[in-house]
C-alpha positions as CSV (number, residue, x, y, z in Angstrom):
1,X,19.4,-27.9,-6.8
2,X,20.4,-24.6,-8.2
3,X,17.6,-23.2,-11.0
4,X,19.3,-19.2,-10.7
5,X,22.1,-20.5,-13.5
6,X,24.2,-17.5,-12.4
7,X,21.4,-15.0,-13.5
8,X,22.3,-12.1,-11.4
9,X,19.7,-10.3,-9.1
10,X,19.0,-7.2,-8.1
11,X,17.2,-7.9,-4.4
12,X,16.0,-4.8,-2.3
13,X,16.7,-4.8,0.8
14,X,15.4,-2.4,4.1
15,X,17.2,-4.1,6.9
16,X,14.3,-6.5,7.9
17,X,13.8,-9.9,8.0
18,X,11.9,-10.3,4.7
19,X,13.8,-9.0,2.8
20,X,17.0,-10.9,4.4
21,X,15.4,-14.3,4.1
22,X,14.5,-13.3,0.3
23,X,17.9,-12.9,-0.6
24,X,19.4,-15.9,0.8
25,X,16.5,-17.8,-0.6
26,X,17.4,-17.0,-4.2
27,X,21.0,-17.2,-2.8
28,X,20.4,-20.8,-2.3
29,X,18.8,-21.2,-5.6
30,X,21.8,-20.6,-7.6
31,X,21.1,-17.0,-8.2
32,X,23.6,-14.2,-8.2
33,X,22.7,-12.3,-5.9
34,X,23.3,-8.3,-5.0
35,X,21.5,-5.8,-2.6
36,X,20.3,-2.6,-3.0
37,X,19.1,-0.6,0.4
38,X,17.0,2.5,-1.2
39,X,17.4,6.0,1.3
40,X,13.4,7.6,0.2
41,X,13.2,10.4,2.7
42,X,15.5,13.0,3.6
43,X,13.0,15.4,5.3
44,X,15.1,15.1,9.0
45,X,17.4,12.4,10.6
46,X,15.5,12.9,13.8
47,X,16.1,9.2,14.7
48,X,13.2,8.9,17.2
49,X,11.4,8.6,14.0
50,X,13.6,8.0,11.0
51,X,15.3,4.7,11.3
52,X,17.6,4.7,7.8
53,X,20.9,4.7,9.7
54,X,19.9,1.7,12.0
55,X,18.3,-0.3,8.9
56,X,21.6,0.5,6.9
57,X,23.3,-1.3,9.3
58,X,21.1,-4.0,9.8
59,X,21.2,-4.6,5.3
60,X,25.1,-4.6,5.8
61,X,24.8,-6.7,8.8
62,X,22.6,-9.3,6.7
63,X,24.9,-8.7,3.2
64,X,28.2,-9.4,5.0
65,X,26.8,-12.8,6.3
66,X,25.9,-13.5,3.4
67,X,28.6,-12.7,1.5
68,X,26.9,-10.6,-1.2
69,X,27.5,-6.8,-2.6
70,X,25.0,-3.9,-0.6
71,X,24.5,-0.9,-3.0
72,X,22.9,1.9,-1.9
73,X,20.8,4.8,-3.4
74,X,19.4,7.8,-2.5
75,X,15.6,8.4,-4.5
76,X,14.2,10.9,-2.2
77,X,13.9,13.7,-4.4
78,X,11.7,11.0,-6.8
79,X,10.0,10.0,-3.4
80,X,9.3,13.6,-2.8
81,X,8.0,14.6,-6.3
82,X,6.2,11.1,-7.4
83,X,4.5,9.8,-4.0
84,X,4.5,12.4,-1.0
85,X,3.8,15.5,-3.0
86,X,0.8,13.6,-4.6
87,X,0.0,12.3,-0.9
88,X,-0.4,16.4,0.2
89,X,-2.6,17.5,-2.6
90,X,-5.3,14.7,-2.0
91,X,-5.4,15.4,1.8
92,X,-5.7,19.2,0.3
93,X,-8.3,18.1,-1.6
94,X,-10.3,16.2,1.1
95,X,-9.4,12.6,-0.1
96,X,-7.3,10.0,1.5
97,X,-3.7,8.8,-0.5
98,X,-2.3,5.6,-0.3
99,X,1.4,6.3,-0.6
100,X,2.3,2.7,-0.4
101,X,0.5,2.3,-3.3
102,X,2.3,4.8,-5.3
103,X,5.9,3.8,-3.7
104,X,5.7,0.4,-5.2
105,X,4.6,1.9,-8.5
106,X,7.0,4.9,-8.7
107,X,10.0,3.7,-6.3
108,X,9.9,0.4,-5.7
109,X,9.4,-1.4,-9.3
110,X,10.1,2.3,-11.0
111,X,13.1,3.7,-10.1
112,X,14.9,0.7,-7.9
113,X,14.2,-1.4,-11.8
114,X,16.0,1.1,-13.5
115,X,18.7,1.6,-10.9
116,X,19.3,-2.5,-10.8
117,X,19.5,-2.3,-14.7
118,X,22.2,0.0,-14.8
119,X,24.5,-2.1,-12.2
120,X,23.6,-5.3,-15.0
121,X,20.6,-7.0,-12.9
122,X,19.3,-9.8,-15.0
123,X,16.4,-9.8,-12.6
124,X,15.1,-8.0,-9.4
125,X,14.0,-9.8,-6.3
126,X,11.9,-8.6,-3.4
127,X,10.5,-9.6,0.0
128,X,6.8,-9.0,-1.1
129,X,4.2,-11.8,0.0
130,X,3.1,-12.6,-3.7
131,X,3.9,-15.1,-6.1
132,X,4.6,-14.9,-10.0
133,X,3.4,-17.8,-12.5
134,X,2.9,-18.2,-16.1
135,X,-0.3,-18.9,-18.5
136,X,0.9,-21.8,-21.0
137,X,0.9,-18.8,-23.4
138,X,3.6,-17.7,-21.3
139,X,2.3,-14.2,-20.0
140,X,2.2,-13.4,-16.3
141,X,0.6,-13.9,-13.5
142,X,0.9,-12.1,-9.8
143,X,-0.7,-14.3,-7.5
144,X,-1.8,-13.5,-3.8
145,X,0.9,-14.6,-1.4
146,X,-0.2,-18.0,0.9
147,X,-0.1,-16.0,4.2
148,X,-3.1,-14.0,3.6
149,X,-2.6,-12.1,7.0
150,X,0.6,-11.3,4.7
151,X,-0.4,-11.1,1.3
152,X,0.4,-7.9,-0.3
153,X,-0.9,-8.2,-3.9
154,X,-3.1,-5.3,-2.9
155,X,-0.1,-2.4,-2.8
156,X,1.6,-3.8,-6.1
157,X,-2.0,-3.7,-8.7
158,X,-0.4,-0.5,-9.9
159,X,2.3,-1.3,-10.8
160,X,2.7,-1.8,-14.7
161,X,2.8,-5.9,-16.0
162,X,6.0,-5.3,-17.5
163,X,7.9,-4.1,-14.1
164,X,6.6,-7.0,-12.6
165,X,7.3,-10.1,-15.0
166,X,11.2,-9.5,-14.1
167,X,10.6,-10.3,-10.3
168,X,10.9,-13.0,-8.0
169,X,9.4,-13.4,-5.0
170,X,10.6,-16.0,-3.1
171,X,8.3,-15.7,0.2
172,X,5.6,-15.7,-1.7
173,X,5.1,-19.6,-0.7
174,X,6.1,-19.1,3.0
175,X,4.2,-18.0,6.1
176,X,5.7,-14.8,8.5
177,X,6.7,-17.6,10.9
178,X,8.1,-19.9,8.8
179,X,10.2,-16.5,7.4
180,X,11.2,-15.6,10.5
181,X,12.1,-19.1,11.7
182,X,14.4,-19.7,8.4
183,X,15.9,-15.9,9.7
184,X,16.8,-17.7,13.2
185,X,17.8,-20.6,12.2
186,X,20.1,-19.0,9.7
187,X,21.8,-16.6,12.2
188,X,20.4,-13.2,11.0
189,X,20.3,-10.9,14.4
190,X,17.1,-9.3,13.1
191,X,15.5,-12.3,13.2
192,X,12.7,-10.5,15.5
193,X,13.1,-7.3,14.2
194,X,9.6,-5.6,14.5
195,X,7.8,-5.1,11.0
196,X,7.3,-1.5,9.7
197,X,3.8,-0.3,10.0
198,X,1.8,3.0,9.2
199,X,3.1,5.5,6.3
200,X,7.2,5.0,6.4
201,X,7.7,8.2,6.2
202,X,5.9,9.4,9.3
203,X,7.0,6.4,11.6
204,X,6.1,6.9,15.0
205,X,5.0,10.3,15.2
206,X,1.3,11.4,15.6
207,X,-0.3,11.7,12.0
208,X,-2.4,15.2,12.9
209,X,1.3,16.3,14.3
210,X,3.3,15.5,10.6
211,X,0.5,16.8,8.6
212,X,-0.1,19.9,10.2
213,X,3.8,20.7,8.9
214,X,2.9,21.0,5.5
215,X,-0.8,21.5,5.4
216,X,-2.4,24.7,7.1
217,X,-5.4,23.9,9.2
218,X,-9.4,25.2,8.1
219,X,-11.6,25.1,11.2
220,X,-15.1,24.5,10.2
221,X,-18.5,23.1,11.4
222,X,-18.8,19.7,12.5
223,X,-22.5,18.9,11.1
224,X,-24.5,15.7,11.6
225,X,-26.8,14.3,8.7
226,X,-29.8,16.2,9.5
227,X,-27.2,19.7,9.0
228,X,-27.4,20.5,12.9
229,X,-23.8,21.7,14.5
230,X,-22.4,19.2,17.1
231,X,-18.8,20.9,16.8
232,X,-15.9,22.3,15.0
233,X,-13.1,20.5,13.1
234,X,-9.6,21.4,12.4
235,X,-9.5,20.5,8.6
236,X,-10.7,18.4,6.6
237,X,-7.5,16.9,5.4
238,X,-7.1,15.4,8.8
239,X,-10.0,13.3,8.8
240,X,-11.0,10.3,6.6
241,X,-14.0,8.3,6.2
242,X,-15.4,5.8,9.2
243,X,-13.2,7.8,11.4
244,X,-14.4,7.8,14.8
245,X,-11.5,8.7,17.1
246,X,-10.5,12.1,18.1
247,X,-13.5,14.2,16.4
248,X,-14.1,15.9,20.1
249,X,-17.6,15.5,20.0
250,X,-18.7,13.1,22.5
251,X,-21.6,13.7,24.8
252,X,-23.5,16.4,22.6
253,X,-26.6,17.1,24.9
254,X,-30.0,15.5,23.8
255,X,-28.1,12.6,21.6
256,X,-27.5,8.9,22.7
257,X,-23.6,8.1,24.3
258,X,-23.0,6.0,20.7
259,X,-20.2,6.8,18.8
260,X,-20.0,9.2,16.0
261,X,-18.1,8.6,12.4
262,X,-17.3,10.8,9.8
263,X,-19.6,10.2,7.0
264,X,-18.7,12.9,4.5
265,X,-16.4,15.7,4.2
266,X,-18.1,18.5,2.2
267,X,-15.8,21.0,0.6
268,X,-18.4,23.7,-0.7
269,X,-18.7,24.4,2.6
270,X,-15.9,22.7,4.5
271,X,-18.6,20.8,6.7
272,X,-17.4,17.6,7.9
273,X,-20.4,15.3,7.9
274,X,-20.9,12.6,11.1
275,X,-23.6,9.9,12.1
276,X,-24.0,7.7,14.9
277,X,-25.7,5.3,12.5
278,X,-22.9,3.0,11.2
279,X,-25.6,1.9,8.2
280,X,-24.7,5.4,6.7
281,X,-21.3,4.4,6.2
282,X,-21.8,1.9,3.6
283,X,-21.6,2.4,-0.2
284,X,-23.3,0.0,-2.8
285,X,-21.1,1.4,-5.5
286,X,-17.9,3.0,-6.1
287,X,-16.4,4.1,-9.6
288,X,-12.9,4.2,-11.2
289,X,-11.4,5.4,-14.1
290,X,-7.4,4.2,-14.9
291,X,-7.7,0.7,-14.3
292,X,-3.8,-0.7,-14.2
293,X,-5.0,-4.7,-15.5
294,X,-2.2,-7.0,-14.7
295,X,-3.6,-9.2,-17.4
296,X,-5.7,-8.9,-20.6
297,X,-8.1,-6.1,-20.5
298,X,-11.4,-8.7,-19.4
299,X,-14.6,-7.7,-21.3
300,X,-17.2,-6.1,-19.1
301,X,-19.6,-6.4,-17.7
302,X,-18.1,-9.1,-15.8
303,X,-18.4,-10.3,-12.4
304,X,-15.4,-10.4,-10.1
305,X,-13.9,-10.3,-6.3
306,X,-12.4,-6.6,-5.0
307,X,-10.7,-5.4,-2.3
308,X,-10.7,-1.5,-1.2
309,X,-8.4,-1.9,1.4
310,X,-5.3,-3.7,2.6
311,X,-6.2,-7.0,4.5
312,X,-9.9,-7.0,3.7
313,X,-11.3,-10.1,2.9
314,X,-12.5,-10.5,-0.5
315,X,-15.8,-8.8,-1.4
316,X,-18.2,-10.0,-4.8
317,X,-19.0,-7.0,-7.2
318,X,-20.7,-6.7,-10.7
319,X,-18.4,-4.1,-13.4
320,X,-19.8,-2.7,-15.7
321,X,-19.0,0.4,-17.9
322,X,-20.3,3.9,-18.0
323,X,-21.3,5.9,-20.5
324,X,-18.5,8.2,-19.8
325,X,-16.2,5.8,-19.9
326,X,-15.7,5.1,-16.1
327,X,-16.0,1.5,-14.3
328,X,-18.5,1.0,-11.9
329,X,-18.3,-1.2,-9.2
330,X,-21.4,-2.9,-7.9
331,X,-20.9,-4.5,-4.6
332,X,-23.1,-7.7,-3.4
333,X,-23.1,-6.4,-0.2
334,X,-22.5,-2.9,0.8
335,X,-18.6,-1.9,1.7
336,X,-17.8,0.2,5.1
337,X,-16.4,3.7,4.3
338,X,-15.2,3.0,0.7
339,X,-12.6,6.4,0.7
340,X,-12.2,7.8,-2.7
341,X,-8.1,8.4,-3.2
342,X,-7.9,4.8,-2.4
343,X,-7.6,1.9,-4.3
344,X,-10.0,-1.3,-5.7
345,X,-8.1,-4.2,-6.1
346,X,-10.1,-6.8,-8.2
347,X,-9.3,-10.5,-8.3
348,X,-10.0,-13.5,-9.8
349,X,-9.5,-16.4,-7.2
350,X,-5.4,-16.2,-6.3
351,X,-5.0,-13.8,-9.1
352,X,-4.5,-10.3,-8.8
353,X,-6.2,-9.1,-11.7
354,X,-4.9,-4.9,-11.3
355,X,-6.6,-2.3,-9.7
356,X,-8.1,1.4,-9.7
357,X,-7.9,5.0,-8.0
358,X,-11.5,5.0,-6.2
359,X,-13.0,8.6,-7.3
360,X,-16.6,8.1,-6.1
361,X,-18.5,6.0,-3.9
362,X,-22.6,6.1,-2.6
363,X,-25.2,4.2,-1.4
């Protein structure tokens, strides 16, 4: 029954159900297993919004039940220089950051692998929806999770091969329900805890409220695509592409009642750019230059599936290679506000084939 053979893990764990059921799972399979609870944000303790203390207790809560060792470990000075201070200079700059992106890459599988190596971790374990295979040459393969309202192969394509190949994922196979059913039936009290959602580090809080902390606001003309003013914004940074609520433009006199969306945000001029024609979100095309590949580097051009955001189904596209070195990314049909400071996650089937910062986009 056992296939751990002692081999002692490393598991994260955050105080939710996931990553509870995880560690029992490889509990049950013979594993040795260990916690580690990771602390990535110190900015306040205002508990309406920072919930550390509670999921603290609700890791120790799980550990004790189980029996098994909880570390803990602060990285919020690495948070704070390797994911959130990145996350403020692309809002500067007018793009839009996915810091969960960067947290796997730089906390998660960065710092949290070298932290487990230290206490003697043979292997880490996570509560990730993915699943890890092997080519019968033996190299590695991350493969979407079966719950693809769940998967999350998207927000771990950047993270380097070699941090990967030394996790297990034991949900990978399971469903949310069946994962929370195992949690019940096992006892765990957060057996219905809600899941995290949003950035982590801004919780509940109004988004335009946090950012306007650390990033001053630039009023500037709200311009449709024919260059006529239909209002003022606060900032770029606190828009993003396809946005449509909270732009304080409705009922401009003369124009239909439909919706606008931010199309562009234009720095030379800080114009922010709207339409009430949803046709002008699309882009054809989008290009990227530091492709992370999760397996051999495929020869292009080549034909592939992409994602360029979490949950989307997956799209067709043609890569090729620019001149310049760049890849280009030619969708079948066009993509709904492709945002550069995002990412494109390409696949191949169940396989998660790595992904790239998006740096342009058009039509």
């Amino acid at each position: 029954m056992a296939t751990g053979e002692n081999n002692k893990v490393i598991i994260g764990m955050s105080g939710g159900v996931d990553s509870s059921v995880a560690a029992m799972l490889l509990q049950r399979e013979g594993y040795d297993v260990q916690g580690l609870f990771m602390k990535n944000w110190d900015e306040d303790d205002d508990t309406r919004y920072c919930t550390a203390s509670e999921d603290l207790a609700d890791a120790q809560r799980v550990a004790e039940q189980l029996g098994i060792v909880l570390h803990t470990a602060n990285f919020a000075a690495e948070y704070w220089d390797n994911v959130f201070e990145d996350f403020l200079e692309e809002y500067a700059a007018g793009r839009t950051p996915n810091p969960d992106v960067l947290c796997n890459r730089e906390i998660k599988f960065k710092q949290f692998v070298n932290y487990a190596a230290s206490l003697g971790s043979d292997l880490i374990g996570t509560g990730h929806y993915v699943r890890a295979t092997h080519t019968n040459e033996g190299e590695f393969r991350l493969l979407k999770g079966v719950d693809a309202n769940k998967d999350q192969s998207y927000f771990l394509q950047a993270v380097p091969v070699a941090q990967l190949s030394g996790c297990l994922f034991p949900l990978g196979g399971l469903k949310k329900a069946e994962v929370r059913a195992i949690a019940r039936e096992a006892g765990f009290h957060n057996h219905r805890k809600k899941d995290s959602t949003g950035i982590c580090f801004i919780g509940e809080r109004r988004f335009r409220d946090f950012l306007q902390r650390y990033l001053p606001t630039q009023p500037g003309p709200i311009r449709d695509s024919e260059g006529v003013t239909v209002g003022e914004h606060i900032g770029l940074a606190y828009y993003t592409l396809g946005q449509r609520q909270g732009l304080g433009i409705g009922g401009v006199r003369g124009r239909p009642e439909a919706a606008w969306y931010v199309m562009d945000k234009r720095g030379a001029d800080n114009a922010l750019i709207v339409t009430q024609d949803t046709n002008d979100l699309a882009s054809r095309w989008l290009s990227t230059s530091a492709v992370n590949w999760l397996v051999p580097t495929p020869a292009l051009p080549k034909r592939f599936t992409a994602r360029v955001r979490y949950r989307q189904s997956d799209q067709t596209c043609r890569v090729t290679r620019r001149a310049d070195g760049q890849l280009l990314v030619n969708f079948d049909v066009p993509q709904r506000a492709v945002t550069p400071g995002q990412y494109v996650c390409f696949y191949d089937g169940d396989v998660c084939l790595g992904g790239g910062l998006i740096e342009q986009a058009g039509r």
